[in-house]
C-alpha positions in Angstrom: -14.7 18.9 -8.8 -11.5 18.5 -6.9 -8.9 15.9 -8.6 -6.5 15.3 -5.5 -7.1 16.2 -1.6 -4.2 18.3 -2.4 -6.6 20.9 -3.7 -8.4 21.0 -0.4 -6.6 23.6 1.9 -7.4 24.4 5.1 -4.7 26.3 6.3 -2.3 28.3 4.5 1.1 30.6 5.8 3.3 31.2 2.9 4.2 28.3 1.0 3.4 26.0 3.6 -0.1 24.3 3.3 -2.3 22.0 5.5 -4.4 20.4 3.1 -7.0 17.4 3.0 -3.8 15.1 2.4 -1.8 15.6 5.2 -5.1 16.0 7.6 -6.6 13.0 6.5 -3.3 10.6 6.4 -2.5 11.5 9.9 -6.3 10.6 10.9 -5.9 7.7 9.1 -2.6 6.4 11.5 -4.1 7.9 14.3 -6.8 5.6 13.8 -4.6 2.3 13.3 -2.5 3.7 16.3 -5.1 3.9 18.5 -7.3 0.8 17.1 -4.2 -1.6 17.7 -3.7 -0.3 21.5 -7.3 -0.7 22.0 -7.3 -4.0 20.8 -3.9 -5.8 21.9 -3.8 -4.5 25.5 -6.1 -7.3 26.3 -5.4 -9.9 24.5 -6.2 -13.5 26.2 -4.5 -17.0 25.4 -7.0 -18.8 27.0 -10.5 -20.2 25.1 -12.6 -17.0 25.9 -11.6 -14.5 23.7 -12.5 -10.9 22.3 -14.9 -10.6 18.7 -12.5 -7.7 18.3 -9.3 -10.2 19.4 -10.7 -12.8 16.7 -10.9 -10.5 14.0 -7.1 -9.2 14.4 -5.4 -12.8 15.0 -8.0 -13.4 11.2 -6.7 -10.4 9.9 -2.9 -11.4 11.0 -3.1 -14.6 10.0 -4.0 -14.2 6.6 -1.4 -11.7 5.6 1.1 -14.0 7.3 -0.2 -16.8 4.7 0.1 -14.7 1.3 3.5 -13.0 2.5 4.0 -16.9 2.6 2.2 -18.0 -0.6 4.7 -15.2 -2.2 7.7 -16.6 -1.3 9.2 -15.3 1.7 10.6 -17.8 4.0 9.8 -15.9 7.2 6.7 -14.1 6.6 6.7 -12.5 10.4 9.8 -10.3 9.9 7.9 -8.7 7.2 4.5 -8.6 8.6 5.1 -5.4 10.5 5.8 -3.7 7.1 3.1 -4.9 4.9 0.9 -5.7 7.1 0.7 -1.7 8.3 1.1 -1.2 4.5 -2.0 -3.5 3.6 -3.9 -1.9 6.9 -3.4 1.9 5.5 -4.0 1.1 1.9 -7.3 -0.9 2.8 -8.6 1.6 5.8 -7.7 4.5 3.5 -10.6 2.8 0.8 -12.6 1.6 3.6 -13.1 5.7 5.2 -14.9 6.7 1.6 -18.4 5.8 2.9 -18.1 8.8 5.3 -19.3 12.2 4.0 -16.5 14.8 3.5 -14.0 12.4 3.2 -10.9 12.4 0.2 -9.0 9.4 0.0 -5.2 10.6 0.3 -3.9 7.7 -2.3 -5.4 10.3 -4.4 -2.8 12.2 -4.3 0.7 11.7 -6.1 2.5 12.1 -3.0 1.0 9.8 -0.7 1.2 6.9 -3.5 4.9 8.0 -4.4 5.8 8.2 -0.5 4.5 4.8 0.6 6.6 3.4 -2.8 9.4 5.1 -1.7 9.1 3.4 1.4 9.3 -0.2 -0.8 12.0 1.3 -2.6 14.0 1.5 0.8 12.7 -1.8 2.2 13.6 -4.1 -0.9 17.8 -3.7 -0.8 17.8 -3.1 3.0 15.8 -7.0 2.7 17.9 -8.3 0.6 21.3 -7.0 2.4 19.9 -8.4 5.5 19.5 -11.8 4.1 22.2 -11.7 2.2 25.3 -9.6 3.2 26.0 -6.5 1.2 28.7 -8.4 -1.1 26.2 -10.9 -2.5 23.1 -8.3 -2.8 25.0 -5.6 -4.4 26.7 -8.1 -6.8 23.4 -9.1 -7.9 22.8 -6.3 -10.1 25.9 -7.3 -12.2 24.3 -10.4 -13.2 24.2 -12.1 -15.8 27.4 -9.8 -16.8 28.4 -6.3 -15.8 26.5 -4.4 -18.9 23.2 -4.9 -17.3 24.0 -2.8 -14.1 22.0 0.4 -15.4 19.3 -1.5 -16.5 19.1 -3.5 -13.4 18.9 0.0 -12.1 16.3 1.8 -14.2 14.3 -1.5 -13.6 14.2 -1.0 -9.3 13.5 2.7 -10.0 10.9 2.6 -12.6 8.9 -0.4 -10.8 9.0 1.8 -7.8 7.6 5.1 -10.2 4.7 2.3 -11.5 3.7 1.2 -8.1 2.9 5.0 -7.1 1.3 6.5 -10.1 -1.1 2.4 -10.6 -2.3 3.1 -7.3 -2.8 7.2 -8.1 -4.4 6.6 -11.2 -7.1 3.9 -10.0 -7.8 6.6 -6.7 -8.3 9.3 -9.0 -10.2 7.6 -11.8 -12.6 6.1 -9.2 -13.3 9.3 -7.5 -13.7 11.3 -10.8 -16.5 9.1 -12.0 -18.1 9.6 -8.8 -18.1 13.1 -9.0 -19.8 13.1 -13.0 -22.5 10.6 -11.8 -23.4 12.9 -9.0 -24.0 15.6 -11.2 -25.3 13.4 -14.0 -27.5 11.2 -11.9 -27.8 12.3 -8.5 -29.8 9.3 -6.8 -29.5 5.8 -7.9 -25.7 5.3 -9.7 -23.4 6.4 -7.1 -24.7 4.7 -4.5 -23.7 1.9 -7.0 -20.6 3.4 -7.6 -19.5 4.3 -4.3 -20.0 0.6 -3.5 -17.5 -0.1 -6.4 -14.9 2.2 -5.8 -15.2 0.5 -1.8 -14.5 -2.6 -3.5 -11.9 -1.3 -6.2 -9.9 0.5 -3.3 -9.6 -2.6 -1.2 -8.6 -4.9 -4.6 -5.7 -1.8 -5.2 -4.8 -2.0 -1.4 -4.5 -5.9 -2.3 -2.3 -6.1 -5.3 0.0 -2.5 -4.1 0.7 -4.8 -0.9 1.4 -8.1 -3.0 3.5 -6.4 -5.4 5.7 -4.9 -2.8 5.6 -8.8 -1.0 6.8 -10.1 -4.3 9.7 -7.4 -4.4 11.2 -7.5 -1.1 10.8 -11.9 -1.8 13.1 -11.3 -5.3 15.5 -9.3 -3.1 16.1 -11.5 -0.3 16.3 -14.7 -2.9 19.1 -12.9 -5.2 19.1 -12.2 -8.9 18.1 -15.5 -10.1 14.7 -16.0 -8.7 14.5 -11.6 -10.1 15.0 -12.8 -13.4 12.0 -15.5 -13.4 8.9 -13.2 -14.6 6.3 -12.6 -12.1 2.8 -11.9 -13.8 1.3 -8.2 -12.5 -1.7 -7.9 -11.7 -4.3 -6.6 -14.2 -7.1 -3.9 -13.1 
């Protein structure tokens, strides 16, 4: 039983390795890359449109309304970023029903790479919206003292966001693996169908959480300081 897709090499020179991660989070991208050209290089204004055309402008318009619900005033400059982020995260679940295939949230890297990637977007949000001066001062509010805490706070919600979204990955795919030796027929067909759903739920709140975030950042220290509830899984 393998715990990560990092454990699944299939080519080796040296120290560098080309393992189930790597192989199967280009696939994934290559998929979303190709997917989106397929669909939006005919997209139609008029009545008649596409099932597949439909779907997207569904899809699109309901991560437009919870980047919204969250808070941020203009939920299209960020739709490009979460939405992708949401798309991965979601597609990434959605692949498990095919035979041979590891999910590579469940490895540390791919969940600590795409919240390092929140991590970056969040101050270069809240610079953008408001100027370096007024973002930067932000973390000496409400006095100077808190600045390293301020700190250790953006870093260690960051370090949560990565190993949540590890954890539930690896925990879903581990109790696969016992009922499959335990009870080979009837329980992980039931299980697989609830890690699906679990994956998608994770995909949910990892994109929320980083919606709610980058909507702190670009509103200033103030509206940081108001707690916002996590989700529970």
């Amino acid at each position: 039983m393998r715990l990560s897709p990092d454990d699944m090499i299939f080519w080796q020179y040296g120290f560098i390795k080309f393992n189930a991660t790597i192989a199967f989070t280009w696939g994934l991208m290559f998929v979303l890359a190709v997917g989106s050209r397929l669909i939006t290089r005919k997209l139609s204004t008029g009545l008649h449109r596409s099932r597949w055309q439909n779907l997207l402008e569904i899809i699109v318009t309901g991560i437009e309304k919870q980047i919204e619900d969250v808070g941020l005033r203009h939920p299209r400059k960020y739709i490009g970023f979460l939405g992708t982020l949401f798309l991965f995260l979601a597609l990434a679940s959605l692949f498990t029903i095919l035979p041979g295939y590891e999910p590579p949230t469940g490895s540390l890297s791919t969940t600590a790479a795409l919240a390092l990637c929140v991590l970056v977007v969040v101050p270069f949000s809240g610079i953008k919206e408001q100027g370096p001066g007024s973002y930067l001062k932000s973390y000496l509010e409400p006095t100077a003292i808190m600045l390293p805490f301020n700190i250790i706070s953006e870093l260690s919600r960051t370090l949560a966001l990565a190993v949540r979204l590890f954890g539930n990955m690896m925990s879903g795919t581990m109790i696969l693996a016992i009922l499959l030796t335990v009870t080979p027929f009837i329980f992980p067909v039931v299980m697989s169908a609830l890690g699906l759903l679990t994956g998608m739920v994770q995909a949910y709140i990892f994109s929320i959480l980083a919606t709610v975030y980058i909507a702190a950042a670009t509103r200033g220290r103030t509206a940081r300081s108001v707690s916002t509830p996590e989700p529970r899984t």
